[in-house]
N, C-alpha and C positions, 0 to 999 in steps of 0.2 A: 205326619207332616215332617218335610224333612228339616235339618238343621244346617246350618251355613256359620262359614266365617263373617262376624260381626266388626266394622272398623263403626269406633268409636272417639270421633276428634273433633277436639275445643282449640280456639285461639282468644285470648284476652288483649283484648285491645286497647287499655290501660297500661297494658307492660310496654308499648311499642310506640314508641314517635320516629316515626320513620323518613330516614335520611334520603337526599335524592338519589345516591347510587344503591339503594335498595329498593326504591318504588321504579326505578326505571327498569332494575332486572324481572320486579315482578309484574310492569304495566306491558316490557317485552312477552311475556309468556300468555299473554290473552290474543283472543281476536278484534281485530279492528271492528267488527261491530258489536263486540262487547264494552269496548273502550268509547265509545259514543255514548254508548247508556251510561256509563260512569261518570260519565262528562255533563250529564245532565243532574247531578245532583249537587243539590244547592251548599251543602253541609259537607265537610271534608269526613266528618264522623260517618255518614253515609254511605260516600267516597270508599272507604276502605273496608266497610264491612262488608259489601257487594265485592271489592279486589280481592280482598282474602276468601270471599265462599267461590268464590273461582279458583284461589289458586288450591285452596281443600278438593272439590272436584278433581282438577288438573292431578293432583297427587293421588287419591284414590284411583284412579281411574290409570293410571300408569302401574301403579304398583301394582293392582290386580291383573294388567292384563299384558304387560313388558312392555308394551308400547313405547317409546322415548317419550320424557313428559315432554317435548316444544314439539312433537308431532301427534299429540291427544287434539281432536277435533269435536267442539260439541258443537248442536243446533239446538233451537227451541219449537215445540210441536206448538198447535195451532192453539194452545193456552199459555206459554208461552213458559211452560215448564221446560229445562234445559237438560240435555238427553246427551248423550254418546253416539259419534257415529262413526260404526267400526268401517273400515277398509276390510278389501278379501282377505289379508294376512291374518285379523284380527276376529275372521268369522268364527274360527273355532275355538275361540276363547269362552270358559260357560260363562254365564250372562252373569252382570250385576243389574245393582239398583243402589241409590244414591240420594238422597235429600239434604239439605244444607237451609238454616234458616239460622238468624240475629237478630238480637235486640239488645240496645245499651253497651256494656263494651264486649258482650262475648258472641263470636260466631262458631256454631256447629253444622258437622256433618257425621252423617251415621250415613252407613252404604254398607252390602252384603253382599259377599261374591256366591253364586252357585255351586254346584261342582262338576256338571256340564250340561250340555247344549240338553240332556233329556230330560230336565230338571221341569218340575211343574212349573208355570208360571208363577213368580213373583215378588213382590215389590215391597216400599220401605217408606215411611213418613217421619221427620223430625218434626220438632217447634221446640222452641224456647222463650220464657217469659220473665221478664222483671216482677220482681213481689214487692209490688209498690204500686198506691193510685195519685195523680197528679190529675186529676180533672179539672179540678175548682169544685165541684158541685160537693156536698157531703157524701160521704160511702157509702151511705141508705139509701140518696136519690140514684148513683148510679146503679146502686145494685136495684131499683126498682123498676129501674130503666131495660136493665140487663136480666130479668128474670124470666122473659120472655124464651130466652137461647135456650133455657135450659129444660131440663124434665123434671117433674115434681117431687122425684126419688134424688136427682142431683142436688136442688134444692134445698131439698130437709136433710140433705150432710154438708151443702155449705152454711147454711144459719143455725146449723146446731146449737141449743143455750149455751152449753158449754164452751164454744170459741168467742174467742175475744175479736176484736174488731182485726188485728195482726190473724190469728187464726183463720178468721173468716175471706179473708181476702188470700191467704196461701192458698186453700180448698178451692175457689176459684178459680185460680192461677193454674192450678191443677188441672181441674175439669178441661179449662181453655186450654190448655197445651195438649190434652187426650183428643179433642174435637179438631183440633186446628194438626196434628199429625194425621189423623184417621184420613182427612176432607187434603190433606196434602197429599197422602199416598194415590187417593182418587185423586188427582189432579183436577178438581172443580172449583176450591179457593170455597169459600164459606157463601155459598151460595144457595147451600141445600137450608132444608128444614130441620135446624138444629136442635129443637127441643124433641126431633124423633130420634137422635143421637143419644142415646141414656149409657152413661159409664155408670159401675157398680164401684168406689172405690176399693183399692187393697189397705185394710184395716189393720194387716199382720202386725205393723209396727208403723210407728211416725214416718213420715221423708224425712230423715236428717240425712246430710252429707256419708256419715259411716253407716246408712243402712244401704244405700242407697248401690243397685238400683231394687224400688219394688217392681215385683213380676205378676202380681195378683189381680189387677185391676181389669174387667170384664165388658163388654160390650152388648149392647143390646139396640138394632133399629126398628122402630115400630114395632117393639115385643117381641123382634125375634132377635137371640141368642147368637152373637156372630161368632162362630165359634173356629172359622179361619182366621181369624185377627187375635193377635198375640201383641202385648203390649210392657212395655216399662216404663218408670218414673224416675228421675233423677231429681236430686237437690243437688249442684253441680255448686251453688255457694249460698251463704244463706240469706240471697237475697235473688239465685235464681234456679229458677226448677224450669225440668226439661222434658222431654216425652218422646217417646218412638215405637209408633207401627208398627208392626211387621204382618203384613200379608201373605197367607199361604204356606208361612216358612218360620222356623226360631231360629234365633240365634243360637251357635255351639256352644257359649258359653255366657252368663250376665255377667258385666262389666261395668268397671266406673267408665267414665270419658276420661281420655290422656288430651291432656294440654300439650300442643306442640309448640315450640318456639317459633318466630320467624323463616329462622335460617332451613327448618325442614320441609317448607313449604315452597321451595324455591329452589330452580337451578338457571346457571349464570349463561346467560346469552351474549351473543356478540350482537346482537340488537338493540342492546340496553343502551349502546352509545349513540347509536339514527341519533341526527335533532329533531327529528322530528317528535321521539320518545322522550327525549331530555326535555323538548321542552312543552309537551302534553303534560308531564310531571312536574315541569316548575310550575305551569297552572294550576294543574291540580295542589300544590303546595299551597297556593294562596287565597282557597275555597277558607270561607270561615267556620267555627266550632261553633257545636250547641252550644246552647248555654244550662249548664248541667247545676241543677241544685245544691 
């Protein structure tokens, strides 16, 4: 199996209240019918965590392949996962693969560039999760809800006696970030039959942020041993753990995630001053916040 350059990037979106001549440079560097869909969400917190998994794409996808980042073009395939689409210049660039996924204030992207066009095929799934239940219902009714997803070896390592009700819901958090990377790399969205999804966890040591990432964790559909899928676990903080697929392919080397700033996700267009962008952004300034615990 071969091994590939891994890009591994966080942005925290806690650190960032963003000024109008910085959402205009980064609302400039998308497509106008990505900026539609952005415009439909109700939450300004939404709002931006969809702008910035764009502009991470945007960035990967330039830096891998020299393209200029304001001339990177994605579409979305008929699931409505968003893809790359190279130009003739850009044919012989070897292939990547990309996934970006958020919740609460962190968005990630994990993507892996090939090393040419002869390379087997393949591909890459993130997800990330908050370690935390807000349902209303107690943690037992959900989890009794919720034990259906899972396989009976999944199971009997998230209610292990020994975890505490904290413990027991990180081991979930776990499992669902293995299932929800795996079911992203397939591009099907959690549609299949997930309790034939069985992860084996990697027991070598705890997910704490310094061990992190584990590389041990195993796969199994329907009893059979997927033994092209390669996987890691992040605890990125301690309150969220992360997960990434790899199909076909390892990563060259395991890695934390690097948190990038703002200002690396972005370059300055002469777009940014259209009114028409100025003032798509002052709208979007005035979308209201969650309301966060």
């Amino acid at each position: 199996m071969n091994k590939h350059i891994c890009s591994r990037w966080a942005f925290d979106l806690s650190t960032w209240t963003p000024t109008l001549p910085q959402l205009t440079h980064a609302v400039a560097a998308i497509q106008p019918e990505e900026r539609k869909r952005l415009m439909k969400f109700h939450f300004i917190d939404d709002f931006l965590s969809s702008l910035i998994g764009r502009l991470l794409m945007r960035k990967f996808v330039s830096t891998c392949s020299n393209v200029p980042y304001h001339q990177v073009q994605f579409a979305r395939d008929v699931r409505g996962k968003p893809y790359w689409v190279q130009d003739q210049q850009s044919e012989s660039t070897p292939p990547i693969s990309f996934n970006v996924s958020h919740q609460g204030k962190l968005v990630l992207l994990a993507g892996i560039k090939g090393d040419s066009r002869n390379d087997a095929e393949f591909g890459i799934g993130t997800d990330v999760m908050k370690i935390e239940y807000n349902g209303g219902k107690p943690l037992s009714e959900f989890f009794r809800l919720m034990q259906s997803k899972f396989s009976p070896q999944e199971w009997s390592y998230i209610g292990r006696p020994q975890h505490n009700e904290r413990a027991q819901l990180k081991a979930f958090m776990r499992h669902w970030c293995l299932k929800e990377a795996y079911v992203k790399e397939l591009g099907v969205g959690i549609t299949v039959d997930l309790q034939k999804i069985s992860f084996a966890m990697d027991t070598t040591h705890p997910l704490e942020e310094a061990s992190s990432p584990l590389c041990g964790s195993t796969l199994c559909c329907n009893g059979t041993p997927m033994t092209q899928w390669h996987f890691e676990e992040h605890l990125l903080t301690p309150k969220y753990c992360a997960a990434i697929a790899f199909r076909n392919c390892l990563p060259l080397e395991h890695a934390k995630f690097e948190f990038l700033p703002f200002e690396e996700l972005i370059e300055e267009s002469s777009k940014a001053d259209q009114p028409d962008v100025v003032a798509y952004c002052q709208k979007a300034l005035l979308k209201p916040h969650k309301q966060h615990e």
